[in-house]
Every structure is written in structure tokens, then in C-alpha cells.
C-alpha positions as CSV (number, residue, x, y, z in Angstrom):
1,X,0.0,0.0,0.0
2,X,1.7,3.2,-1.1
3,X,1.3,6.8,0.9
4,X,-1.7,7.7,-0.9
5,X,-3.8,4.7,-0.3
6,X,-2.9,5.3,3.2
7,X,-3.8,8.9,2.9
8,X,-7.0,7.2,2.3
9,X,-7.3,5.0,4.7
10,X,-7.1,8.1,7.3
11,X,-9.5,10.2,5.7
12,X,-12.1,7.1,5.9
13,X,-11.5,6.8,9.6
14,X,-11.9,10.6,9.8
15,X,-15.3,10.5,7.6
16,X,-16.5,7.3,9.9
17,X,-15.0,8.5,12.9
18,X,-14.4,12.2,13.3
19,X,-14.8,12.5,16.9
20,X,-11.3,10.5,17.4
21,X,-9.8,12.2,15.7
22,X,-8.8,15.3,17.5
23,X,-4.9,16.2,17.8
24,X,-4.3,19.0,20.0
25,X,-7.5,20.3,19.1
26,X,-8.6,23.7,20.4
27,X,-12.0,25.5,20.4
28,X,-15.2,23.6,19.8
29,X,-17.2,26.0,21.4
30,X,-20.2,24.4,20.0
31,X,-21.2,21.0,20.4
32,X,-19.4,18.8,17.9
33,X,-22.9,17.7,16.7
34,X,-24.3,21.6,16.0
35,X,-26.2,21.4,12.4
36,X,-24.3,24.1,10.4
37,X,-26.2,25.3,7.0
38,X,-25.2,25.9,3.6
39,X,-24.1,28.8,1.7
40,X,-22.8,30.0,-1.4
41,X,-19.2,30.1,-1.8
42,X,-18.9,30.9,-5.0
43,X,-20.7,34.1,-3.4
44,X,-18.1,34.4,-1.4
45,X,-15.7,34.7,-3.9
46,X,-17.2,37.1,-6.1
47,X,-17.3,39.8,-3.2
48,X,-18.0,39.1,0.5
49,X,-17.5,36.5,2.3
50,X,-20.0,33.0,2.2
51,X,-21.6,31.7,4.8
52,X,-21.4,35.1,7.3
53,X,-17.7,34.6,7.7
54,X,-16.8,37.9,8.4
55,X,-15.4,40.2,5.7
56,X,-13.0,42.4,7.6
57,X,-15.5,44.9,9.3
58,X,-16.4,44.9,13.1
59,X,-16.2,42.1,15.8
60,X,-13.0,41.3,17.9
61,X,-9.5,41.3,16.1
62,X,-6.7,39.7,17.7
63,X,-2.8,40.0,16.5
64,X,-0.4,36.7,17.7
65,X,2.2,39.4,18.3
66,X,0.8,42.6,20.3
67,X,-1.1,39.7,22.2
68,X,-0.4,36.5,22.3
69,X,3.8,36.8,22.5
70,X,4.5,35.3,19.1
71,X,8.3,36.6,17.4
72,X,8.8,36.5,13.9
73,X,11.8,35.4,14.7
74,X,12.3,32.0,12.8
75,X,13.1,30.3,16.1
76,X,9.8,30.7,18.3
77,X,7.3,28.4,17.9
78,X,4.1,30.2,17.0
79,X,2.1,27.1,17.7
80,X,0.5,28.1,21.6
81,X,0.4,31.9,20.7
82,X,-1.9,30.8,17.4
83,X,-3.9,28.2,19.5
84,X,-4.5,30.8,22.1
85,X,-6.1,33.1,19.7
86,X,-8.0,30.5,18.1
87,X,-9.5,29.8,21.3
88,X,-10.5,33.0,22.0
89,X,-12.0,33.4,18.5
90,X,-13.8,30.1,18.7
91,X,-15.1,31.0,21.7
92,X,-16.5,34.7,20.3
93,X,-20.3,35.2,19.1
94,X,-19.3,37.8,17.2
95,X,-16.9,37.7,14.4
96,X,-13.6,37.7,14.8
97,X,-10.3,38.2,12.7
98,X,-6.7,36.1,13.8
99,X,-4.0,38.6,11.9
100,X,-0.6,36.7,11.7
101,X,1.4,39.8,11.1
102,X,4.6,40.2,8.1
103,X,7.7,38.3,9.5
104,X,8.9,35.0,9.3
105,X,7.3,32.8,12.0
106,X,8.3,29.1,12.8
107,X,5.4,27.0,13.3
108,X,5.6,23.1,14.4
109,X,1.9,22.0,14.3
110,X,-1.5,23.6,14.2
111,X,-5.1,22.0,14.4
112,X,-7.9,24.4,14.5
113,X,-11.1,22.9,15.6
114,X,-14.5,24.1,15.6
115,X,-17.4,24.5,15.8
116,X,-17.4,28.2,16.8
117,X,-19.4,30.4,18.3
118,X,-18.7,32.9,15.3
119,X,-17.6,33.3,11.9
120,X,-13.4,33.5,12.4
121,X,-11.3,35.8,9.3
122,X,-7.5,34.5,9.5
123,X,-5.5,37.3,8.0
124,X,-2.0,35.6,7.1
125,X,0.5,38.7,6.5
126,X,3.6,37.5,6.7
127,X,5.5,33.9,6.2
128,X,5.0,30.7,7.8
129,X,7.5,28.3,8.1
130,X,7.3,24.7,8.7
131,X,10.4,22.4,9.9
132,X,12.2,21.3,7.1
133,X,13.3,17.7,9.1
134,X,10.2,15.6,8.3
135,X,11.0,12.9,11.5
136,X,10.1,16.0,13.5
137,X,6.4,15.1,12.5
138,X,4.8,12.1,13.8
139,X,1.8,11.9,11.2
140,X,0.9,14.0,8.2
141,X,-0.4,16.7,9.9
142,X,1.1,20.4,9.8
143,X,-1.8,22.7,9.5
144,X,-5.3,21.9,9.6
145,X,-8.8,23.5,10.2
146,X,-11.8,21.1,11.4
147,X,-15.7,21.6,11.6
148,X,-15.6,25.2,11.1
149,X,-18.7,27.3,9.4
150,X,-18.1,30.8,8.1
151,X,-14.3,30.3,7.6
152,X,-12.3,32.7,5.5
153,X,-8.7,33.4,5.2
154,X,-6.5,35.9,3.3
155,X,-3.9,38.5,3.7
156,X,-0.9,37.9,0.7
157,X,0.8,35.4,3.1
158,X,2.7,32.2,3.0
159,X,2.7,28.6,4.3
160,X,5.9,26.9,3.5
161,X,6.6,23.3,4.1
162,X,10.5,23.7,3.4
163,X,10.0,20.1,1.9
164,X,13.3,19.9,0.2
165,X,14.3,17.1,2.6
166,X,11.3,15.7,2.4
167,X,11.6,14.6,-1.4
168,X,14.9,13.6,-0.9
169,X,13.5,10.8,1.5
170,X,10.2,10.1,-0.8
171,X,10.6,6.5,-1.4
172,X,7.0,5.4,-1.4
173,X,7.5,4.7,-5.2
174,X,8.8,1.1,-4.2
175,X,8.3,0.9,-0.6
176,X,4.7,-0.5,0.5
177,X,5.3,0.8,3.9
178,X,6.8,4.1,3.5
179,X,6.5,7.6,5.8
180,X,3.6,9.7,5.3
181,X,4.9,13.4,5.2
182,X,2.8,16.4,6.5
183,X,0.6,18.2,4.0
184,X,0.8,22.2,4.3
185,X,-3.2,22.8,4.5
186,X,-5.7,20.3,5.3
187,X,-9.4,21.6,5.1
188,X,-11.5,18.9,7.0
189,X,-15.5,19.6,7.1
190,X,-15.8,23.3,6.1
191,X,-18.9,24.8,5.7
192,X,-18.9,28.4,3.7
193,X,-15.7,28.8,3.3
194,X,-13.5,31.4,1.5
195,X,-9.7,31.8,0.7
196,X,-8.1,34.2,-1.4
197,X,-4.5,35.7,-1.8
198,X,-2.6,32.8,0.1
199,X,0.0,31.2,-1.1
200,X,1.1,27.6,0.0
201,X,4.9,26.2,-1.3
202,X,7.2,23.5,-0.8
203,X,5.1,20.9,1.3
204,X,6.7,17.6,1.7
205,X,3.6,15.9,0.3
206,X,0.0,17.7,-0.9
207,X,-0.2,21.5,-0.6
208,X,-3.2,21.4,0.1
209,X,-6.0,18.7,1.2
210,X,-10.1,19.5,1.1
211,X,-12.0,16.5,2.7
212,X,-15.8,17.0,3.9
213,X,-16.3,20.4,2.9
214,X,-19.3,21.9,1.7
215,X,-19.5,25.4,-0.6
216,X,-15.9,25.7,-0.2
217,X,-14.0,28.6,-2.5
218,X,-10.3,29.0,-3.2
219,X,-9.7,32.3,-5.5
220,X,-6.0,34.0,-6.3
221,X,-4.4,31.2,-4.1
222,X,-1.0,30.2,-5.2
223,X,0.8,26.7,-5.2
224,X,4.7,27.0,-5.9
225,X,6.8,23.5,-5.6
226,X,9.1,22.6,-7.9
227,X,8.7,19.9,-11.1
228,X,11.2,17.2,-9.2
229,X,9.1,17.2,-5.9
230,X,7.1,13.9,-5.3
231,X,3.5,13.5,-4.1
232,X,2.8,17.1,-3.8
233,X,-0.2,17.9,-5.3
234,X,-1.4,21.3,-5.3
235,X,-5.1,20.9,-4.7
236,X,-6.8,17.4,-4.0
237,X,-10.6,17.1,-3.2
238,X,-12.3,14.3,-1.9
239,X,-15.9,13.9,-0.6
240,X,-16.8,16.6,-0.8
241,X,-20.1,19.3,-2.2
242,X,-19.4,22.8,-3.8
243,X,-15.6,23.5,-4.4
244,X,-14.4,26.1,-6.4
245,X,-11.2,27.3,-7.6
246,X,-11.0,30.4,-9.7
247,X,-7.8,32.5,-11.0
248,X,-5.0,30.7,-9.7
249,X,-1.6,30.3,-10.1
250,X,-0.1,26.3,-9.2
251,X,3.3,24.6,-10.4
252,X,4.1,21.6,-8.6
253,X,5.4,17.8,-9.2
254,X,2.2,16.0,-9.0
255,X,-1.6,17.0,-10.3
256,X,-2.4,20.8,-10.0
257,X,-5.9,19.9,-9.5
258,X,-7.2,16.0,-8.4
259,X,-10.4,15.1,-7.3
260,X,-11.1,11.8,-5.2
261,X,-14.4,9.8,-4.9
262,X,-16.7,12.1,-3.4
263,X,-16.3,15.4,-5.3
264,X,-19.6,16.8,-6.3
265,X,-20.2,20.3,-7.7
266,X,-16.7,21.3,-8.9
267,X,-15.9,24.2,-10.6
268,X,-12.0,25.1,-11.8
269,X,-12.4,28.2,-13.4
270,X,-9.3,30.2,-14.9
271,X,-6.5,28.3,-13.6
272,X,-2.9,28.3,-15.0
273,X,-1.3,24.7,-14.2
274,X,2.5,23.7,-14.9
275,X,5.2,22.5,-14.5
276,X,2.9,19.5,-12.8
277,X,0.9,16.4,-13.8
278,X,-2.3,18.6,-15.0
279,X,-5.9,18.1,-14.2
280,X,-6.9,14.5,-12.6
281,X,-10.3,13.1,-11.8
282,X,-9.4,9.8,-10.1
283,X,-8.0,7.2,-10.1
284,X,-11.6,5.8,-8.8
285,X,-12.5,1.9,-8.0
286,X,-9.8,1.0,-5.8
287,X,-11.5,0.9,-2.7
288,X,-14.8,-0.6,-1.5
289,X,-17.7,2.0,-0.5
290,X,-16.5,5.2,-3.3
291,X,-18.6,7.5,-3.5
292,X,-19.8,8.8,-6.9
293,X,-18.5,11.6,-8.7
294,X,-20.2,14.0,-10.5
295,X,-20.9,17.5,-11.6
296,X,-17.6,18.7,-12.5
297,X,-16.8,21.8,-14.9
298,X,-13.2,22.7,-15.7
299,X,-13.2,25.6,-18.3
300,X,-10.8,28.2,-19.5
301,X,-7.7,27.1,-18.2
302,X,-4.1,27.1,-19.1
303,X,-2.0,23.7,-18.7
304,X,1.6,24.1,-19.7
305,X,4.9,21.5,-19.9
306,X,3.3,19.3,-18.3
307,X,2.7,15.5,-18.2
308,X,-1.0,15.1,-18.8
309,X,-3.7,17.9,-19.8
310,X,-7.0,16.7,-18.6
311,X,-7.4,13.3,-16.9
312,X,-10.4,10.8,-15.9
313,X,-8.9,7.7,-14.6
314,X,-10.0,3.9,-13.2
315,X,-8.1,0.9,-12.0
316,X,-9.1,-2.1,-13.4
317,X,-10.8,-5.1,-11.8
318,X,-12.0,-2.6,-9.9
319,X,-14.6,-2.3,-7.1
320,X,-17.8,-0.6,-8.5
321,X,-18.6,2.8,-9.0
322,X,-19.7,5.9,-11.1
323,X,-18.0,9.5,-12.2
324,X,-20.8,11.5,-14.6
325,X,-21.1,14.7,-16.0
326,X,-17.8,16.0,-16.0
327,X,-16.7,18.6,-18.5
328,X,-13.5,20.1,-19.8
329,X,-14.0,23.4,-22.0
330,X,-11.7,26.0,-23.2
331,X,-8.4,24.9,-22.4
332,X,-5.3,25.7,-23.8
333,X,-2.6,23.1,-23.8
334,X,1.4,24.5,-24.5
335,X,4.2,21.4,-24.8
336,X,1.2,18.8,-23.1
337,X,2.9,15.1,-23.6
338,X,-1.1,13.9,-22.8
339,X,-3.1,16.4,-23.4
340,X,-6.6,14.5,-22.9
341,X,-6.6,11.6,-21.7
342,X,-9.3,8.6,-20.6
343,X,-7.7,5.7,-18.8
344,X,-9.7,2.9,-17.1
345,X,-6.4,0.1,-17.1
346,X,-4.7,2.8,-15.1
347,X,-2.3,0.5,-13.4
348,X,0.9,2.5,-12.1
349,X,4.2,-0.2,-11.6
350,X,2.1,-3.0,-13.7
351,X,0.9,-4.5,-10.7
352,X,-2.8,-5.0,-11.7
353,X,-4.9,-7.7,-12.9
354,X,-5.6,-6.6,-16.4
355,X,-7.5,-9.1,-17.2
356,X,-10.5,-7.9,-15.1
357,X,-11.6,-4.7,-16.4
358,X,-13.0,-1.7,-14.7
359,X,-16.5,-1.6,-12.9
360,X,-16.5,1.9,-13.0
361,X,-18.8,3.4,-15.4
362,X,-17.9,6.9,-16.6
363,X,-20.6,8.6,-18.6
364,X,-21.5,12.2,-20.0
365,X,-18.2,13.8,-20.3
366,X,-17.4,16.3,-22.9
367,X,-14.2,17.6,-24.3
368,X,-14.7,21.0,-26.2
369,X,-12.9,24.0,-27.5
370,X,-9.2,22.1,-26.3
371,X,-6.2,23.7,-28.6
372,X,-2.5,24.0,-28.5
373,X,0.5,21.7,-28.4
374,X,1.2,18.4,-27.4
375,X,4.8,17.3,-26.5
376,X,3.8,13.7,-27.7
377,X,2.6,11.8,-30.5
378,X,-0.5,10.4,-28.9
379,X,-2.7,13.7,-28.6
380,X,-5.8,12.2,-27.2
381,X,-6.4,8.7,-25.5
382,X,-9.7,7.1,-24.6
383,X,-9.1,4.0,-23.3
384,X,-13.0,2.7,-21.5
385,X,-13.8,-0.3,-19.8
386,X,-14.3,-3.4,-21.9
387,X,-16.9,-4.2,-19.3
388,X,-18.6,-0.6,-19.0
389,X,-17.7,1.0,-21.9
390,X,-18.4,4.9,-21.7
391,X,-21.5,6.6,-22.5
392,X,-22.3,9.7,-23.6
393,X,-18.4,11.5,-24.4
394,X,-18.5,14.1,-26.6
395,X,-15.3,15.9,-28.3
396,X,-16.3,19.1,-30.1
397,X,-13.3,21.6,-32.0
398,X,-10.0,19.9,-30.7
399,X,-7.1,21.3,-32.2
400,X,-3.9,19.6,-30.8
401,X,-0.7,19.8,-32.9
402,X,2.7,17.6,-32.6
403,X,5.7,18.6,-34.4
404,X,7.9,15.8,-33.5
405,X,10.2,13.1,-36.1
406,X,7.9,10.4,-35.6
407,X,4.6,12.4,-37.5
408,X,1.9,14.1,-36.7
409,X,-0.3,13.7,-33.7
410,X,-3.2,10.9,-33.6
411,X,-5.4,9.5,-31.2
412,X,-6.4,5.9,-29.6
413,X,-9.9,4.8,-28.7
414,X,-11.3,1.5,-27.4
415,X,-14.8,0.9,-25.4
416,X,-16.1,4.5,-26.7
417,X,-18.0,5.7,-29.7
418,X,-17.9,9.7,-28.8
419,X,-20.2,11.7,-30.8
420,X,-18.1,14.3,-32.8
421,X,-18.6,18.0,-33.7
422,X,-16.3,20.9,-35.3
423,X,-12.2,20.4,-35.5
424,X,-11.4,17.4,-34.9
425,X,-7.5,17.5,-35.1
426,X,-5.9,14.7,-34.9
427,X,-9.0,12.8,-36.4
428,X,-10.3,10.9,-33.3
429,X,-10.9,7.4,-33.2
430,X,-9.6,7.4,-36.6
431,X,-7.8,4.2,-35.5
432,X,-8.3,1.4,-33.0
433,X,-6.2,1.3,-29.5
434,X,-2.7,-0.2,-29.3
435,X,-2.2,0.2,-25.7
436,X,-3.0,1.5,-22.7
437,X,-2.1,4.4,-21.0
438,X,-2.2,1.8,-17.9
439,X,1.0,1.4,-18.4
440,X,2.4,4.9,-18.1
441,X,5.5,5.0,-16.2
442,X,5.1,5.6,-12.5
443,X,2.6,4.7,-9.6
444,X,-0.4,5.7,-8.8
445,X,-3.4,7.5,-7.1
446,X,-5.8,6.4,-5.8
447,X,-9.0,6.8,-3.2
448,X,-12.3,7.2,-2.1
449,X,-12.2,10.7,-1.9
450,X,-8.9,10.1,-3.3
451,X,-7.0,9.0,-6.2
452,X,-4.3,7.1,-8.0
453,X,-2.3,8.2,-10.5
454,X,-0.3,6.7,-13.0
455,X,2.8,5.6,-14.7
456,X,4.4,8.4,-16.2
457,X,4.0,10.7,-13.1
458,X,6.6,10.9,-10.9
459,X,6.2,11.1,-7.3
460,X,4.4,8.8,-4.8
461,X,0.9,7.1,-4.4
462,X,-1.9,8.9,-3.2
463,X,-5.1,8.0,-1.8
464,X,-8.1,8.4,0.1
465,X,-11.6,9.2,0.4
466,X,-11.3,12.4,0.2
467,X,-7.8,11.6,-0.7
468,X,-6.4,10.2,-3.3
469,X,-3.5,7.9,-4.4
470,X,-0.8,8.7,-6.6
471,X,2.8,7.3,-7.1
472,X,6.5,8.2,-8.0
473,X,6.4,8.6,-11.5
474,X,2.9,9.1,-12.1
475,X,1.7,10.3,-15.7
């Protein structure tokens, strides 16, 4: 079982069992059990915050510096100064803001747990710093927020996982029982929540982790890890109602975007991605109990240098399942080796039993308006389950271009008869499948919630529900 499959397994026990898990929690001025309702993120983005979470007017604000003794020193921990003022926050009816002033702050661990009394407004201004040894952690937890409603944070700061060490020590590739490495952010059961203007860079595994959330927004947030960093995924959604992520900026080794079992109602709107692995749904169908996926819109972004464009992926002989009505518009792909890509024989390192196909049936999906260059012969590959062949895919004015020796670009179908409208460059279907992208180079993600990745790619498994599963070299 590689790091992402036990990525999974964790965020099943925290879906079954949230109550136990609660490291050095603080807050929960409400009981754990309060009913919280929905709002509107995306209305949240587009001006004030969702869900009442206060917009930077009124209430009680409370600095970790004038108040709570933190230094911005580099050698402090701010740890008990931030916990402090989360528990007086929590604690507050009205709203209140946490403002982390500029410096540079060390921070060893943070978990932020609701429910509050109040909507809470973190205002990150200057740099936080995580330690760069990863046996200083004893689990992959660095900073996480749980069972919060009316959450918002902003301010132009920075989380940083100095993860440098981190990769160096990444073996999960071909070690079943390898270390799991903190993730920067982990959002765990959010309800209206907005963040804007953050940046998170260098983790030593995913930047940044949404499980559970409901109407959740990200908008100008920032991922920054370099190409050669494993497992370190910029944003990864798992079971979870409402995300969206508008105008940002993410380069990283892994997926820019991947989205677990789980993911319902997920807009990417306006993202650039690369370096990075691109845009992942999946993989789905390696655990018993998925949830479905569906509702997914991914439109006018920009994927560049990158290993894959825009992914939906399945292991075969897998458990059974469904991912529907996911879309992919108006993207533009610059030096893309897979620019669009349908896999259900995803099978990272070849250990897979291919001769059992995938139970999980994909259906209305649609590929449209999808131009620029790929860095590979084979532009687009749909590759469906023998058993549950796809229904419903739709490829309207794709214009993908390869200028390599070996010819122009073409593209591989099996277990799909996509209905076909506008450009279609290179002709699709035109000829039947060879082989599988299955058998990509590199491991794989994977979860309920979560997801593997494959060959190709590389970096470490992922997984979970909510999570996902990806490997070393996953495509």
C-alpha cells in the first residue's frame, strides 16, 4: 500500500469517525454535533464572504504578536500563541479576525477545531515556516482547520513546508510501507468557506487537502513546488459538495488539481497549471464503498509543460462505481505530452490484474474547445472499460498539434463511440487502440475521496476518500 492509499485510509477513519480524531485540538465552542447550514461560496468569492464569515469589518481582532507573545523570529514556535487566539476566537459570538502579522514565524503543528461560536477571518501577512526535518512530525499533519462554518482566510501570506528534505526521503515509489509526510493545508469539514490571496509552497507531500467540505472557494491562491518534488499535489478534493477554484496560479510535481471519490459540484475556473501532472479526476475503484463523482466543470484554463492535460482515470478489476457529467472546456494546452486523456487500465508499476476490467462506469463527459500543443505523438487517448464501456463523451473543436520526427499527432480509442462536432484535429478514433495508458510510467493514485495516479508521473501514491493515491512517476 503506497502513501496515498494510506492517505486514504485516514481520511475514511476521519469520515466514519471524526470525533477520534482530534490532535491537539482547540475550540469547539459548539457541540461537535451543532447542524451548520449551507451557503454559497462561489458568493463568497465574487465579493463578500459566504456563509457570514466575516469580511473584515467589526467584531474582535486579535494580532499573535501585540497579544499572544509570538516573534517573527524563525526560532519561536508560534504554535501556543496561534492556538490561544483561536480559542479566544472560537469562543467569540461575534466575528472575529486572527491577523498573523509580516515576518517570518516558525510553526511546528496547528489543528484548528471548531465548531465556533462565530464566523473566524485568518489574516496571514507574513511567512509561515514549517520544519524542514520531516521525523520532527509524527503523522501528516502540519496545519489543519476542522468543523468550522463561516471560515475565511486571506492577507498575501505564505505557508511553507520547506519540503526539500522531504523529497529527498520520498521512497513510497517502491516501498509498500513508506513515511507519510505532512501536507501544508488540510481543510477537513468546512462549511462556507472562502480563501483568497494565500500562497502555499514547498510541502513535503499535498499543498493542500479539502475532505468533507461543503461550498468551499479558493480564489488567487498560489501553489509554488518545484517539477522534481514527489507526491505534492497542489489541490486534492475528496468527498466533498461545492468547491471552487478560480484565477490561480499552481506549479508543482504531482496533479495541479485531483479530485477523489466524493467530489460533487466542482468548478476550476481560470487556472494556469505547470510544471505538474495537469488536471486528474481519479483514479476511482480502488476501494470498496466510493462515493460517486459527479458535476464537475473545468473551463478556461491554461495547462503548460506538463505531463498530462486533462485526466479521468480507473483501475481495473476494480470495485464498482460511477463518475458523470464532468466537462472540460476551453483549455489551452502549450508542450502537453497527454493532453486529454481517458484511462480505465490505469495500473501505475504494472501490478494490476488486467484481465479484469474496470467496474466503474464513466458517462456524459465532454471535451470541447481544447487547442494548442502536445509534446507527444499520442494527442488524445480514450481507453474505456471493456466491461462498462463509456457513454455519452462528446469531443467538439480539438485542435492539438505535434511537431515531432515520428509524424503528426493521432489518437487511440477503445470501449467508446464519442459523438463528434467541429475540429477534430488529430482525427479521433480514426484508429483502434494499441495500448494502454495503464501502463504509463510511474505509480499511482488512488482513493475514495482520493486517487491514484499513473505511470508516467513521478512522485508517490496517493489516496483516500477524500484523498487520493498517486505514485513516484505518475503520468
Amino acid at each position: 500500500m503506497g502513501v496515498k492509499e494510506i492517505i486514504t485510509a485516514i481520511s475514511v477513519l476521519l469520515l466514519l469517525f471524526p470525533s477520534t480524531v482530534k490532535p491537539r485540538a482547540v475550540g469547539g465552542a459548539q457541540p461537535a454535533g451543532s447542524a451548520q447550514s449551507a451557503g454559497g461560496a462561489q458568493g463568497g468569492a465574487q465579493g463578500g464572504a459566504p456563509g457570514g464569515a466575516p469580511g473584515g469589518g467589526g467584531g474582535v481582532t486579535l494580532d499573535v504578536v501585540a497579544q499572544f507573545g509570538a516573534k517573527p523570529d524563525e526560532k519561536t514556535d508560534l504554535s501556543q500563541p496561534l492556538l490561544n487566539a483561536w480559542k479566544e476566537a472560537c469562543a467569540s459570538p461575534a466575528p472575529s479576525k486572527i491577523v498573523i502579522p509580516a515576518g517570518t514565524f516558525l510553526l511546528s503543528r496547528a489543528v484548528l477545531e471548531g465548531p465556533c461560536k462565530g464566523p473566524v477571518d485568518i489574516q496571514v501577512q507574513g511567512t509561515i515556516k514549517a520544519p524542514p526535518d520531516p521525523s520532527h512530525f509524527k503523522d501528516d499533519i502540519w496545519v489543519m482547520f476542522n468543523h468550522i462554518e463561516g471560515f475565511t482566510m486571506s492577507g498575501g501570506g505564505i505557508f511553507d513546508g520547506q519540503g526539500a528534505l522531504a523529497w529527498s526521503k520520498n521512497d513510497c515509489h517502491k516501498n509498500k510501507k513508506c513515511t507519510l509526510f505532512p501536507i501544508n493545508i488540510r481543510f477537513n469539514f468546512l462549511t462556507n468557506a472562502y480563501i483568497h490571496d494565500i500562497t502555499t509552497k514547498d510541502s513535503k507531500q499535498f499543498n493542500v487537502n479539502v475532505l468533507g467540505c461543503k461550498n468551499i472557494t479558493f480564489e488567487h491562491f498560489t501553489v509554488t513546488n518545484p517539477e522534481h518534488s514527489l507526491n505534492t499535489d497542489g489541490i486534492h478534493i475528496g468527498r466533498s459538495d461545492g468547491v471552487t477554484i478560480l484565477h490561480s496560479e499552481i506549479k508543482t510535481g504531482d496533479d495541479c488539481v485531483s479530485l477523489g471519490d466524493g467530489s460533487k459540484n466542482v468548478v476550476v475556473n481560470g487556472i494556469s497549471c505547470g510544471p505538474g501532472h495537469g488536471i486528474s479526476i481519479g483514479s476511482l475503484g480502488k476501494f470498496q464503498g466510493e462515493e460517486p463523482v459527479t458535476g464537475i466543470k473545468i473551463a478556461n484554463c491554461t495547462i503548460t509543460n506538463t505531463m498530462n492535460g486533462v485526466r479521468i482515470k480507473s483501475w481495473p478489476a476494480s470495485y464498482p462505481g460511477t463518475a458523470s457529467d464532468m466537462h472540460f472546456e476551453d483549455i489551452t494546452m502549450d508542450n502537453v505530452s497527454n493532453p486529454i486523456i481517458i484511462d480505465q487500465q490505469y495500473c501505475p508499476w504494472n501490478q494490476c490484474d488486467l484481465k479484469n476490467p474496470s467496474r466503474i462506469k464513466l458517462s456524459n463527459i465532454s471535451f470541447k474547445n481544447i487547442r494548442g500543443t502536445a509534446a507527444g505523438k499520442e494527442a488524445v487517448k480514450l481507453f474505456c472499460s471493456a466491461g462498462f464501456p463509456c457513454e455519452g463523451v462528446e469531443l467538439a473543436d480539438i485542435d492539438l498539434t505535434y511537431t515531432g520526427p515520428d509524424g503528426p499527432a493521432i489518437s487511440q480509442c477503445s470501449n467508446v463511440s464519442p459523438k463528434l462536432s467541429g475540429k477534430q484535429n488529430p482525427p479521433i478514433c480514426a484508429a483502434p487502440a494499441a495500448t494502454s495508458p495503464g501502463g504509463q510510467a510511474g505509480p499511482a493514485k488512488a482513493s475514495p475521496g482520493g486517487k491514484a495516479s499513473p505511470g508516467g508521473q513521478a512522485g508517490p501514491s496517493k489516496a483516500s476518500p477524500g484523498g487520493k493515491a498517486s505514485p513516484g512517476a505518475t503520468a
